[in-house]
C-alpha positions in Angstrom: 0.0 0.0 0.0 1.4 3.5 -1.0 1.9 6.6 1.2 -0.8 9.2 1.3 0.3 12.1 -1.0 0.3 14.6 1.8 2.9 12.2 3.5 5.9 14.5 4.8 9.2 13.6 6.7 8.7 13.9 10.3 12.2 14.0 11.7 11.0 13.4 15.5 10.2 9.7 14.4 13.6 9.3 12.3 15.9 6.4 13.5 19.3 7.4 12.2 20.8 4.0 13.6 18.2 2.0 10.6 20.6 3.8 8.4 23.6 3.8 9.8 25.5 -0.1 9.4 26.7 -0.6 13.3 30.0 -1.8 11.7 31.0 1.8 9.6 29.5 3.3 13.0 32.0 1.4 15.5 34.7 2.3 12.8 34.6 5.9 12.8 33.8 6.3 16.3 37.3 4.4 16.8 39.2 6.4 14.0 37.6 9.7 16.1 39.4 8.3 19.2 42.4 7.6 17.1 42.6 11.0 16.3 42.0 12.8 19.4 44.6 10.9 20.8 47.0 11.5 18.4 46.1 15.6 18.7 47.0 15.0 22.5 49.8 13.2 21.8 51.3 15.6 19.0 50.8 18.8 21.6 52.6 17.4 24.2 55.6 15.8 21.9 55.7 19.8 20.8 56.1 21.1 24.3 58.8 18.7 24.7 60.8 19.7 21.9 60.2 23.6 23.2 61.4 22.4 26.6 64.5 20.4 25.0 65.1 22.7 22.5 64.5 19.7 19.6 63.4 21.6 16.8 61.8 17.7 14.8 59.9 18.2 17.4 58.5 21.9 17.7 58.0 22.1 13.7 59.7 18.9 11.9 62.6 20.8 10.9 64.8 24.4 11.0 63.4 25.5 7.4 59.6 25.0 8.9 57.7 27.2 11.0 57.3 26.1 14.6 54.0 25.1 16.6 53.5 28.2 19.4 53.7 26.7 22.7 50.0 28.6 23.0 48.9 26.5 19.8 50.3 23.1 21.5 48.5 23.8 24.9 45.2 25.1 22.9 45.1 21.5 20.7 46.0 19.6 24.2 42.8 21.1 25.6 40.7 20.6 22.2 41.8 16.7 22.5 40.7 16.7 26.3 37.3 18.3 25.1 36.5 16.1 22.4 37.8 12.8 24.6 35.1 13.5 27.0 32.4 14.3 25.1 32.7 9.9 24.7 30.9 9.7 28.4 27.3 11.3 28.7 28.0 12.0 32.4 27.1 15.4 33.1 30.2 16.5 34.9 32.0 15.2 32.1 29.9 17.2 29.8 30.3 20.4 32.0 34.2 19.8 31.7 34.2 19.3 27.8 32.4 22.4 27.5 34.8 24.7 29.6 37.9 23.5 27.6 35.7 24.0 24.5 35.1 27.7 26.0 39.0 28.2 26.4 39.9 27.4 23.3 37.6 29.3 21.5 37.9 32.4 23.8 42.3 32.1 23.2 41.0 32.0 19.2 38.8 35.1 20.0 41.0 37.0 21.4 44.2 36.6 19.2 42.0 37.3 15.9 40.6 40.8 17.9 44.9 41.7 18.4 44.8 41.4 15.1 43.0 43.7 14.1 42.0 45.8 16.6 44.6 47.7 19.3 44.8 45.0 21.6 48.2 43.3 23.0 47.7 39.7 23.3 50.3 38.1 25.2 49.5 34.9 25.6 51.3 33.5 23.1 54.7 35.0 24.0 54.4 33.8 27.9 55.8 30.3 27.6 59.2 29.5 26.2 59.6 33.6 25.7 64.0 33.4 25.2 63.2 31.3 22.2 60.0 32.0 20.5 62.2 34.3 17.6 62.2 32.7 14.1 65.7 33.8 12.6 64.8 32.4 9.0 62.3 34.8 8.9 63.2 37.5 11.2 59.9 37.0 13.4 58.7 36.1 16.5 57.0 33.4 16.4 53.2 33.7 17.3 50.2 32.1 17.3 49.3 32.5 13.1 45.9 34.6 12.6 44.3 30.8 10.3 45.6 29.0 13.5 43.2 31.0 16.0 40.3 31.4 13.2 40.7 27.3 13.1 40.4 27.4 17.4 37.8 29.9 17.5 35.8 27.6 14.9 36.9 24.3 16.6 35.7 25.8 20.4 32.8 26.5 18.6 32.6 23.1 17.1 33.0 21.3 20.2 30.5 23.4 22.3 27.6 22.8 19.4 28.8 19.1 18.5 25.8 17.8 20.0 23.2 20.8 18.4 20.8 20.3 15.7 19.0 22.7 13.3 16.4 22.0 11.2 16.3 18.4 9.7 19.9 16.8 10.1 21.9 20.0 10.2 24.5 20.1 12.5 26.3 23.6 12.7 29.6 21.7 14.7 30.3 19.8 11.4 29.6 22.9 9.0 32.5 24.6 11.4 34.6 21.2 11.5 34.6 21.5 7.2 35.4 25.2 7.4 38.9 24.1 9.6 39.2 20.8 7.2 40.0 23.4 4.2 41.9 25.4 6.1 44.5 22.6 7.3 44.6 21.5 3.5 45.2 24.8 2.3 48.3 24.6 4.4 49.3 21.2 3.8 49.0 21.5 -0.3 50.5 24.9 0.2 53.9 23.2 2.2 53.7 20.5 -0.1 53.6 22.8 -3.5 55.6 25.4 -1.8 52.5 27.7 -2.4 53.3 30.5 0.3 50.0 32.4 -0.7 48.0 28.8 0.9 50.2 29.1 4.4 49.7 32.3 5.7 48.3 35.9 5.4 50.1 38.5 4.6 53.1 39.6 6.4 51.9 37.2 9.8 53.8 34.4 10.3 52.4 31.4 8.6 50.6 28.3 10.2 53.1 25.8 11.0 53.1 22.6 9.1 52.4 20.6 12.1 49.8 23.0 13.3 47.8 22.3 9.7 48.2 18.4 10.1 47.0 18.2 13.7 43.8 20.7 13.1 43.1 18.0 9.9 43.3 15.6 12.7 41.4 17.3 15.2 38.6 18.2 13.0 37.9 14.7 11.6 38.3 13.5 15.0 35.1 16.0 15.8 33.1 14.8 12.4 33.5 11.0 13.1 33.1 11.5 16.7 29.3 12.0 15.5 29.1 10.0 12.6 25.6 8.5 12.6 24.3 11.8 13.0 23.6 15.4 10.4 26.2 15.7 7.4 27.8 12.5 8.4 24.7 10.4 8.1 24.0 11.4 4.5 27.5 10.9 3.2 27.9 7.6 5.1 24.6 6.2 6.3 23.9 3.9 3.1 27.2 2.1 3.2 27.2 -1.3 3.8 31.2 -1.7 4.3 34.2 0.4 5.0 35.0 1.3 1.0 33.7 4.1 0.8 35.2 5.4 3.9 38.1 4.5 2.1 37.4 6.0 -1.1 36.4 9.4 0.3 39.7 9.5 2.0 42.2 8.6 -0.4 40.3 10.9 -2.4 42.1 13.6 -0.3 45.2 12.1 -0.1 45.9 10.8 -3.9 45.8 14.5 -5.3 48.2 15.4 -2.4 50.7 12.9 -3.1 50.5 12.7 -6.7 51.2 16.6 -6.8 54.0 16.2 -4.1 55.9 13.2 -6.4 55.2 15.6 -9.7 57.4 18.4 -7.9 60.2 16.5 -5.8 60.2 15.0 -9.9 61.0 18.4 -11.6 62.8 19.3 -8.8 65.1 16.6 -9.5 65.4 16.6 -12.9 63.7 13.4 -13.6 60.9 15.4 -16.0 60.0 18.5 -17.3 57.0 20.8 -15.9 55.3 19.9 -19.2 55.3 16.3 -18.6 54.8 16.4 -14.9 52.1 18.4 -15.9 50.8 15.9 -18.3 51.5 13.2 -15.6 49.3 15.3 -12.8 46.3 15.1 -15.6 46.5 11.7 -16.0 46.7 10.3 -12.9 44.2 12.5 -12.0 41.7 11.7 -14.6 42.8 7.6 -14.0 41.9 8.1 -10.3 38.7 10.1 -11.0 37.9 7.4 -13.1 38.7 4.6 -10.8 36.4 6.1 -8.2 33.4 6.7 -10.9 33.7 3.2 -11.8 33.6 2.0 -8.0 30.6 4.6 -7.9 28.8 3.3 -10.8 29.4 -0.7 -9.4 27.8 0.4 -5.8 24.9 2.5 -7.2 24.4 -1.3 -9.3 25.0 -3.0 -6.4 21.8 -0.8 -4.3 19.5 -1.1 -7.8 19.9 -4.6 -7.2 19.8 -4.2 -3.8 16.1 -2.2 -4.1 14.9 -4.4 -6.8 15.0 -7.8 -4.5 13.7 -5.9 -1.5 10.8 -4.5 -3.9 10.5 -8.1 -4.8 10.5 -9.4 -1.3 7.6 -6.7 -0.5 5.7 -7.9 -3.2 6.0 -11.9 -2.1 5.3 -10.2 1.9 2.0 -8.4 0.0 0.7 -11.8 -1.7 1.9 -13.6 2.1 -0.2 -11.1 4.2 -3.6 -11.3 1.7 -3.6 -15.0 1.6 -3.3 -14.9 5.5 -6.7 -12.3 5.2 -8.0 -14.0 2.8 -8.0 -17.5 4.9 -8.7 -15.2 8.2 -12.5 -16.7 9.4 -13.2 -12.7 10.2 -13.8 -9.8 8.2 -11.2 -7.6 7.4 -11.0 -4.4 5.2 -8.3 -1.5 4.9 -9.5 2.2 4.1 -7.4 5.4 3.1 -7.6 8.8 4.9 -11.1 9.6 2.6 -12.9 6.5 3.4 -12.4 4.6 -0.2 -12.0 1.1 0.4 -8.4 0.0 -0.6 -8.4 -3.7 0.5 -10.8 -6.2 1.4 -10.7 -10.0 2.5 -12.5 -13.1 1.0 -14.9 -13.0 4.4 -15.7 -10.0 3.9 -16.9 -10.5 0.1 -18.7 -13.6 1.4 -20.5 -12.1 4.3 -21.6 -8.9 2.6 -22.1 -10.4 -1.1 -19.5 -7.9 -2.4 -16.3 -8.3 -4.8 -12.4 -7.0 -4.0 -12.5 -5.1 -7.2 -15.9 -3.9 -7.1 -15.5 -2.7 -3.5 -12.4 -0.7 -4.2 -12.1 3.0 -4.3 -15.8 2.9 -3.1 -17.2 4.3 0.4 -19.6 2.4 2.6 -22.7 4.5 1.3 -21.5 2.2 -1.7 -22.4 -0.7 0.2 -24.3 -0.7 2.9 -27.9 0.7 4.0 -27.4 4.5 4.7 -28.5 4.2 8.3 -25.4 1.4 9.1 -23.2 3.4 6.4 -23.8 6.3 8.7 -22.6 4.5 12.1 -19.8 3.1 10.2 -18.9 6.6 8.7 -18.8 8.6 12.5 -17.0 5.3 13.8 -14.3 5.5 10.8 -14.2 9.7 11.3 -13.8 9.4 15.0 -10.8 6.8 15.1 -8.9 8.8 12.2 -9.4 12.3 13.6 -8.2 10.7 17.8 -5.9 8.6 16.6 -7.3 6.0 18.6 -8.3 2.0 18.7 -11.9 2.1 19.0 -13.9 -1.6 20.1 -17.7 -1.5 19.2 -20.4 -4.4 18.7 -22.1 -3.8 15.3 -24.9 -5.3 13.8 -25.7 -6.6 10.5 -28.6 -7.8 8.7 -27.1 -10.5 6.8 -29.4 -13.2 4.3 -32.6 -12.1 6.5 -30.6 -12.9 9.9 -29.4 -10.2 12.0 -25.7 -11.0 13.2 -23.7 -9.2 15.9 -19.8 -8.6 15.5 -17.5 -7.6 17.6 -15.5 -4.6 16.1 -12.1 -3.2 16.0 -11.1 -0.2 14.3 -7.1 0.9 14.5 -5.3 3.6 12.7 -2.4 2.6 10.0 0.8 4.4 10.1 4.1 4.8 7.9 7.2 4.3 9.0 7.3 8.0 9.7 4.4 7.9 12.5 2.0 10.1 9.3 -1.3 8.2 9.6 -2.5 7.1 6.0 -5.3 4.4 7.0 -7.5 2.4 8.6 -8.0 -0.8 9.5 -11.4 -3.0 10.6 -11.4 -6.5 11.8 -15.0 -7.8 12.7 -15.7 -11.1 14.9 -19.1 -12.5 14.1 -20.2 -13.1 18.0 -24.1 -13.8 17.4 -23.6 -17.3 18.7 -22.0 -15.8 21.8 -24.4 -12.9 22.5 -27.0 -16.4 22.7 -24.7 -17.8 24.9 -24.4 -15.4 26.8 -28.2 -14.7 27.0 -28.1 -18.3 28.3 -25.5 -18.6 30.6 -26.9 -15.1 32.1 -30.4 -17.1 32.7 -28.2 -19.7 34.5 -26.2 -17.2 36.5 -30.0 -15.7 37.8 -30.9 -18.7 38.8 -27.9 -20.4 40.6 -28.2 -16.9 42.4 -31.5 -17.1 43.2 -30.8 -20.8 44.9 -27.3 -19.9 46.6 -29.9 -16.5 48.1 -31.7 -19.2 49.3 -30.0 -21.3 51.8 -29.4 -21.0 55.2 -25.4 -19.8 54.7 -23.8 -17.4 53.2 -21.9 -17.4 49.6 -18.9 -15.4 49.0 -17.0 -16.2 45.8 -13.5 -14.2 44.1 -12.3 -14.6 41.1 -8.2 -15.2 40.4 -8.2 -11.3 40.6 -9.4 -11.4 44.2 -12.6 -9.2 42.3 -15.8 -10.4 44.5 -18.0 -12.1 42.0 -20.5 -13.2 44.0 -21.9 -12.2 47.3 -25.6 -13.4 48.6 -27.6 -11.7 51.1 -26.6 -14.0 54.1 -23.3 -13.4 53.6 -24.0 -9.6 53.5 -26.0 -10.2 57.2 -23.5 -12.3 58.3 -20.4 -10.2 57.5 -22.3 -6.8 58.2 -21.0 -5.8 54.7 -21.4 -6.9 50.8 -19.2 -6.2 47.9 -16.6 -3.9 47.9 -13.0 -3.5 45.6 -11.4 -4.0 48.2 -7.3 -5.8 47.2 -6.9 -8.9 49.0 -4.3 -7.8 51.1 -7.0 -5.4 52.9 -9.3 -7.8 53.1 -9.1 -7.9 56.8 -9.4 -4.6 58.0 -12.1 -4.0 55.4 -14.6 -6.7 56.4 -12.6 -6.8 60.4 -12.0 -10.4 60.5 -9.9 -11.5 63.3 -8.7 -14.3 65.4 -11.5 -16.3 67.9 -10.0 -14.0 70.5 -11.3 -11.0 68.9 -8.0 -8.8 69.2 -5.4 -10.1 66.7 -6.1 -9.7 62.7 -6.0 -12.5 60.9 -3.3 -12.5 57.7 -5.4 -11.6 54.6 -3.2 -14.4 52.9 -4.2 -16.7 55.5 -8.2 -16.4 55.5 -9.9 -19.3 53.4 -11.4 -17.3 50.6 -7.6 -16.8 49.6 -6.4 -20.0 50.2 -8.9 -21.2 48.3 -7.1 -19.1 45.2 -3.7 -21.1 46.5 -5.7 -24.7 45.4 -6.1 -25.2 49.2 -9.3 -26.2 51.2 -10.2 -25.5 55.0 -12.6 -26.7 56.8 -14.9 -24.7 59.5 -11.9 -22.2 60.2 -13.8 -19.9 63.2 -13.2 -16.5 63.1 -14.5 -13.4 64.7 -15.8 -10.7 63.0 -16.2 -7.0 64.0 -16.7 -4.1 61.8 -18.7 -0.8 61.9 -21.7 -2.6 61.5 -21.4 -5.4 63.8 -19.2 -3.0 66.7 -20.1 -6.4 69.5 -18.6 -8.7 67.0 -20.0 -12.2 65.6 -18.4 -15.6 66.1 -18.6 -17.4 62.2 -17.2 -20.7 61.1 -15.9 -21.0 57.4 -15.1 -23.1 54.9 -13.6 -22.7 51.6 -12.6 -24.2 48.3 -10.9 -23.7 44.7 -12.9 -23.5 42.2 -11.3 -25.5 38.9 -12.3 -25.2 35.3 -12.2 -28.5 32.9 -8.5 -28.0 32.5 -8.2 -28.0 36.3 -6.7 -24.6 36.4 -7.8 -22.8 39.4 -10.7 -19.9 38.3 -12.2 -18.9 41.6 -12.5 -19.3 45.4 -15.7 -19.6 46.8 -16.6 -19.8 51.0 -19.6 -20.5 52.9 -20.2 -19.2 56.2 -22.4 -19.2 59.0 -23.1 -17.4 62.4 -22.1 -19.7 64.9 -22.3 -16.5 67.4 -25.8 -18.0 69.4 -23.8 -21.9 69.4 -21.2 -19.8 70.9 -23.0 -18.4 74.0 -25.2 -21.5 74.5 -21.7 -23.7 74.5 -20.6 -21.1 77.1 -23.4 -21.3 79.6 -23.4 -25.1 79.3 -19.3 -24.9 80.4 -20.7 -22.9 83.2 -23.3 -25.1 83.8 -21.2 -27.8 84.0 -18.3 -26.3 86.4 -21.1 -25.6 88.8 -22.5 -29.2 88.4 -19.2 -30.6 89.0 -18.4 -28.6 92.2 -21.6 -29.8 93.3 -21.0 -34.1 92.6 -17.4 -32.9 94.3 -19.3 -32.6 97.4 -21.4 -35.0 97.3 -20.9 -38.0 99.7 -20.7 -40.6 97.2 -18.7 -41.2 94.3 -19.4 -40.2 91.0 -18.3 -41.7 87.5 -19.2 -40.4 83.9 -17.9 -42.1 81.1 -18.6 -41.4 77.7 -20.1 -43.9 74.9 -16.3 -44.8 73.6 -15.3 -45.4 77.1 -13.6 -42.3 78.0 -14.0 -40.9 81.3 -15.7 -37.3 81.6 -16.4 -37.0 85.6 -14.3 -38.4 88.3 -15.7 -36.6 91.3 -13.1 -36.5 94.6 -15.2 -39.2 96.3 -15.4 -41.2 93.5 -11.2 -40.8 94.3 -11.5 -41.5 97.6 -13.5 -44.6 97.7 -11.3 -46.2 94.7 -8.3 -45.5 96.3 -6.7 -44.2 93.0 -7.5 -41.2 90.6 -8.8 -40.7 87.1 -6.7 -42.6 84.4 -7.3 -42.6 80.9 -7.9 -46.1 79.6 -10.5 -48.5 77.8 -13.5 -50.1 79.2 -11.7 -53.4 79.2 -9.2 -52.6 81.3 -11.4 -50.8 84.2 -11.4 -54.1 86.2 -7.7 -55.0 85.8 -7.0 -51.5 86.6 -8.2 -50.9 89.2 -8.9 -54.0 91.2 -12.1 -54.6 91.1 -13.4 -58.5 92.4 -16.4 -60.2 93.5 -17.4 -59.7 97.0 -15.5 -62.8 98.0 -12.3 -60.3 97.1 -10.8 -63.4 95.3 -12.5 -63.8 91.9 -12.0 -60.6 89.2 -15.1 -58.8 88.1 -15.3 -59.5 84.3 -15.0 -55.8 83.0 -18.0 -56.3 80.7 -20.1 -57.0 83.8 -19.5 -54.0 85.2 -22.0 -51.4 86.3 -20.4 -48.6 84.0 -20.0 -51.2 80.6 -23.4 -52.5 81.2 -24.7 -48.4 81.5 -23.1 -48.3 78.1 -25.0 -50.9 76.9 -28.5 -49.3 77.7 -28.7 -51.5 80.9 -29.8 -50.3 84.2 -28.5 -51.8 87.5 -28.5 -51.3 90.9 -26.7 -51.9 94.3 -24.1 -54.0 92.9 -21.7 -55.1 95.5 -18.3 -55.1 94.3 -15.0 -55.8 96.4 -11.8 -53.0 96.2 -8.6 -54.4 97.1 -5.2 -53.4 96.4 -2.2 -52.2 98.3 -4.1 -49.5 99.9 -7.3 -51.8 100.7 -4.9 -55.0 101.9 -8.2 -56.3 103.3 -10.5 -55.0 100.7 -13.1 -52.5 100.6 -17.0 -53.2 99.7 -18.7 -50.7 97.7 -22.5 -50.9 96.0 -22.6 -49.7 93.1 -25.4 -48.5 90.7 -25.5 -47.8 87.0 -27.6 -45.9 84.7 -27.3 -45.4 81.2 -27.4 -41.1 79.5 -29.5 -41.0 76.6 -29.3 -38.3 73.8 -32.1 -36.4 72.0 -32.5 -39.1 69.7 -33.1 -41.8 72.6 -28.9 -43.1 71.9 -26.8 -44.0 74.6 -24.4 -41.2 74.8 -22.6 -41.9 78.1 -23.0 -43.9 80.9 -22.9 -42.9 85.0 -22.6 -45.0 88.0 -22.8 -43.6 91.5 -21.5 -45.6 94.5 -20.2 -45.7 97.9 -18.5 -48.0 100.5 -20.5 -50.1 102.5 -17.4 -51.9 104.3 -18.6 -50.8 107.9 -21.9 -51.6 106.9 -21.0 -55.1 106.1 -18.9 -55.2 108.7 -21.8 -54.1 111.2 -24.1 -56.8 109.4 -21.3 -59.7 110.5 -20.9 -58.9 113.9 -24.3 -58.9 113.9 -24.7 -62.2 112.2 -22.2 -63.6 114.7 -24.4 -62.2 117.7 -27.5 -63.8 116.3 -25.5 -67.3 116.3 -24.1 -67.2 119.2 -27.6 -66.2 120.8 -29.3 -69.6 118.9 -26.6 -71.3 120.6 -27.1 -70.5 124.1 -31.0 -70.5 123.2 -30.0 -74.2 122.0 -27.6 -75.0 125.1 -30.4 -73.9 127.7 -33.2 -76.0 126.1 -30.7 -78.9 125.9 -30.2 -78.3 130.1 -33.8 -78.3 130.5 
């Protein structure tokens, strides 16, 4: 699909790095270090020979000008500059900028000396005794082209970062102003063209001076190089050849020249030939790098032809996958016109691709659905927005329900040009919804109906469902409230009313966790309940039919009223027990497994031993229960308290207790009855008994009397 024609270049959505190969860039960001280092370098080596007197080093030899100490410490502080403009650190920024500043003011101020009456000393501070230049009778000073090129190259370095208009970057206009003037000087030393070296009767740039400012300014334009000028002249390379080409372009000319005069010079030709010789190789160099030209501007028409291609093969790719997309699909330009349409589409609205196209949706549809889709269309185009809308179609006789979305279409550039639709025939889920809806009213209207209450989250922690007990009960219904608030919102707490209980920790949101509690009590008190409620809980996940957890859901109920009742029955009981405890016989409660409930003091006393935990069977054996002939063991399941258990009443069983505390034993009468529940179950047994040794004791001696009276009674009638 083409651009709109109004389609402009919008340089805030412009990624210079999809132009730039990452290769050229790490390349000439490297050759940019190269060179600032070798500026650095270069200054200081000068300083040395102006300290050391070494005059290769101050200006390569006696017949050359020499590098101004000034001009050494001004490149020093350029190459400082332009090394930390590498880190984006603002106090290395802040740094760059005042060297920058230096340099450019030291430029400043020689070129106002110049020409205005001014005395600018600076360059005759350091070194002073030898700063004189006897081949020429002058002092040597900083050169008037040496302090335009620092004023440009503080400039450069104080704008490198600045840019005007679309890609135009002032720092590299400056940086190819100081370029030319370093290769005026170089071609000048190397024709011996004075005129190119210096101005008038000031003393000429030095021949080091013009090399390091070429190295100083390409260190500046490649220190950039994916950005303004530098972009453009290498952002559609591929390799390094034309980096290559665009600098030997500088050099060949340079050297060719230098070898045509050193030639003459030596007598090896005449200026005519040398001047012949210049032309050729000129024209054979100009012609090697057209040809190189030509072969890469083949090389991207091939390039552009196989990526047209490949769009072409990505155009077919994309309308196959519309066309075998089960929704419809159609693209529009910015005045409505159908551009592109998907075999759906033609099916469901009985339409053609090539009749469609160019046409608007008055051309197709009833005016009163044109007219929604029109103000739909208008609306997403004009806010740049995604718009999601159910629309509905009368479609063969049956009315069907889609499920719109409606997106913008943008270039490359961020310039809208389209837009897109994608409908999703949801009739048969509007029904099922419908459905499931009716099924949702009445599960709620049953889950409203029973005697607990319903509270169910979905994965979220978003209440989902919340019936009216549950409401009652929990003094509150839904709220939004996050699950980690959950506490403090409903005021759930522990059974002792005081400590919160952990959010995380209630069932409802273990219940998200896969786990399940049962009847977890908890106490709830919140502005609507401020005395608090006593409620049992118990939750469970919810899973789908891929057993992936979907919900939680709890029911709940007030267990306040159990509460108190359970309360006044402990009461009850500890008064009921402090009452057997002083009763004057002993009292045994067992319960319908066997387990003793009530072991009153007398019942303690009489036994001779206190309550023990054990089973039924073991009650004789345990403690020492016989017959009343103190010999014989009582079977256990002939006991009082077993047969109680059993449903079985007795009563006065005499039983014998003997034991290392009742040597001679102890008789007791025992009698038994059995607890029964609401139901008419047995749901404990009781015995009550007491010792009737004395008693028994008292009967003997009384037995013995009665003997011994039918004895004499017997003895005196025998007299007689």
């Amino acid at each position: 699909m083409a651009l709109s024609a109004g389609t402009m270049f919008n340089s805030s959505t412009f990624d210079s790095d999809a132009l730039m190969h990452p290769l050229i860039k790490r390349r000439l960001v490297l050759f940019s270090q190269v060179c600032c280092i070798f500026v650095i370098i270069a200054a200081h080596l000068v300083l040395v020979g102006w300290a050391y007197d070494i005059e290769a080093l101050k200006g390569l030899s006696t017949s050359l000008v020499a590098m101004n100490p000034l001009t050494a410490i001004c490149f020093i502080l350029a190459g400082i500059s332009l090394w930390l403009q590498r880190n984006p650190a603002p106090k290395y920024l802040v740094t760059s900028r005042i060297l920058a500043g230096i340099v450019a003011v030291i430029g400043f101020a020689k070129l106002l000396s110049l020409f205005g009456d001014f005395d600018f000393i600076l360059d005759r501070l350091f070194f002073a005794s030898q700063l004189q230049e006897p081949e020429r009778l002058l002092p040597n000073r900083m050169a008037p082209n040496t302090a335009f090129c620092f004023l440009l190259a503080g400039f450069s370095l104080l704008l490198i970062d600045l840019e005007v208009g679309i890609r135009k970057r002032p720092a590299q206009y400056l940086c190819i102003a100081i370029t030319l003037v370093s290769l005026l000087s170089i071609y000048g030393y190397v024709f011996g063209v004075k005129y190119l070296i210096g101005i008038s009767a000031y003393i000429p740039m030095a021949a080091t001076t013009a090399v390091v400012f070429l190295f100083l300014s390409v260190g500046i334009l490649f220190s950039r190089p994916d950005k303004g000028s530098m972009l453009i002249i290498f952002g559609s390379e591929e390799t390094g050849e034309a980096l290559f080409s665009r600098l030997f372009a500088i050099i060949f000319p340079l050297m060719i020249g230098w070898l045509k005069l050193r030639g003459e010079k030596a007598g090896y030709f005449s200026k005519e030939f040398g001047t012949a010789l210049f032309g050729i190789s000129t024209y054979a160099f100009s012609m090697f790098l057209l040809g190189r030209n030509a072969l890469q501007k083949y090389r991207n028409r091939k390039l552009r032809l196989l990526s047209l291609q490949l769009l072409q093969e990505d155009a077919k790719k994309l309308q196959s996958i519309l066309d075998n997309t089960a929704t419809p699909i159609y693209i529009k330009d910015l005045e409505g016109r159908y551009n592109q349409v998907n075999k759906r589409f033609e099916q469901a609205f009985k339409v053609k691709s090539e009749e469609i196209k160019g046409k608007t949706e008055y051309d197709v549809f009833p005016k009163t659905i044109a007219q929604g889709i029109s103000a739909t269309d208008k609306e997403v185009l004009e806010k740049d927005a995604t718009r999601y809308l159910e629309e509905v179609f009368e479609l063969e006789g049956v009315q069907r329900t889609f499920l719109t979305v409606k997106f913008t279409l943008k270039d490359t550039e961020g310039v809208i040009y389209g837009l897109c639709s994608i409908s999703t025939d949801i009739t048969d889920r509007k029904l099922m919804e419908v459905l499931l809806r009716n099924d949702e009213r009445r599960l709620n209207a049953i889950l409203s109906g029973l005697g607990e209450g319903v509270v169910v989250v979905d994965t979220s922690g978003k209440f989902i469902f919340f019936n009216e007990i549950a409401e009652d009960i929990l003094g509150l219904g839904k709220t939004d409230t996050a699950i980690s608030d959950w506490s403090k919102t409903y005021g759930t707490f522990f059974p002792d009313g005081k400590t919160y209980y952990p959010p995380e920790e209630l069932p409802l949101a273990k219940g998200l966790k896969g786990e399940s509690l049962d009847n977890v009590e908890i106490f709830i008190r919140n502005e609507n309940i401020p005395d608090g409620r006593a409620i049992k809980v118990t939750g469970r996940p919810v899973y789908n039919d891929k057993n992936e957890i979907i919900a939680s859901v709890v029911v709940c109920r007030d267990i306040t009223y159990e509460k108190q009742l359970e309360q006044l029955i402990q009461e009850n009981e500890g008064r009921l027990t402090a009452v057997i405890s002083t009763i004057g016989e002993g009292i045994i409660v067992a319960d319908k497994n066997g387990q003793f409930v009530l072991f009153n003091n007398k019942a303690e006393e009489i036994l001779g031993m206190n309550l023990k935990e054990m089973s039924a069977a073991s009650w004789s054996n345990q403690y020492k229960i016989f017959l009343p002939d103190g010999l014989t063991q009582y079977p256990a399941e002939e006991l009082p308290l077993a047969q109680a258990l059993k449903g079985k009443t007795t009563n006065q069983v005499e039983l014998c207790i003997r034991h290392e505390m009742f040597p001679k034993g102890k008789s007791i009468s025992v009698s038994g009855r059995p607890i029964l529940g609401d139901k008419n179950q047995v749901v404990a047994g009781i015995v009550d008994f007491r010792d009737v040794t004395k008693i028994r004791h008292l009967e003997h001696t009384l037995e013995e009397i009665k003997q011994k009276y039918r004895e004499l009674i017997c003895q005196s009638h025998q007299r007689k």
